[in-house]
C-alpha positions, -999 to +999 in steps of 0.1 A: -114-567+012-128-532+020-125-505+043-149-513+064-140-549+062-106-546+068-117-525+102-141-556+108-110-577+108-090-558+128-118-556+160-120-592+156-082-597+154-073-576+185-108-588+206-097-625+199-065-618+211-074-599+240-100-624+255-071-651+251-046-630+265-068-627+294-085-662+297-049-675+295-035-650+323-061-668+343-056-701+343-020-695+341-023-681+372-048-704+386-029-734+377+004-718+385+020-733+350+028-700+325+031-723+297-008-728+297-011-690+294+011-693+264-007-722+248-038-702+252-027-669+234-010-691+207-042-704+203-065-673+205-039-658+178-041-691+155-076-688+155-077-647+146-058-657+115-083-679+109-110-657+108-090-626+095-063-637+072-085-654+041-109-628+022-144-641+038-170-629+023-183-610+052-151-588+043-164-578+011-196-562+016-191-530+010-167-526-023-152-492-040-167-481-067-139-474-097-137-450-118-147-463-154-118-471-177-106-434-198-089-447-233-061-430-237-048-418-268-020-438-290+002-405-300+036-409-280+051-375-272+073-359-293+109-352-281+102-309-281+072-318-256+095-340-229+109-317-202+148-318-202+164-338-171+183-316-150+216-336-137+229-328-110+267-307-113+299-324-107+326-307-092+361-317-105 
């Protein structure tokens, strides 16, 4: 997933939950029953994993371009080149 996929996601994610958040205040009100709003927003949320969670491809339009692979060399360093650890003092 990109960046501008993964910003795709995330409108859909909190626009999904919004109209069910809403849509559920509704009818919850309407019917005078709160559990329907809460079946409603479990439901908008189950479907905004749905559509957000799994790598769709319409998440992966615009990939990053990496840099190309430097070789590096095979030489390990020898001990003179390694800077010394510093510990820290103990007092006694």
């Amino acid at each position: 997933m990109d960046y501008k996929g993964q910003k795709l996601a995330e409108q859909i994610f909190q626009g999904i939950i919004l109209v069910s958040a809403i849509i559920g205040f509704i009818y919850g009100y309407i019917t005078e029953q709160f559990g329907w709003t809460v079946y409603i927003v479990m439901a908008g949320f189950a479907l905004s994993c749905l559509l957000t969670l799994p790598p769709w491809p319409m998440y992966r339009r615009n990939p990053l371009k990496w840099l190309p692979v430097q070789e590096s060399g095979t030489e390990e360093k020898k001990p003179a080149d390694r800077k010394p650890k510093r510990h820290a003092k103990k007092n006694v």
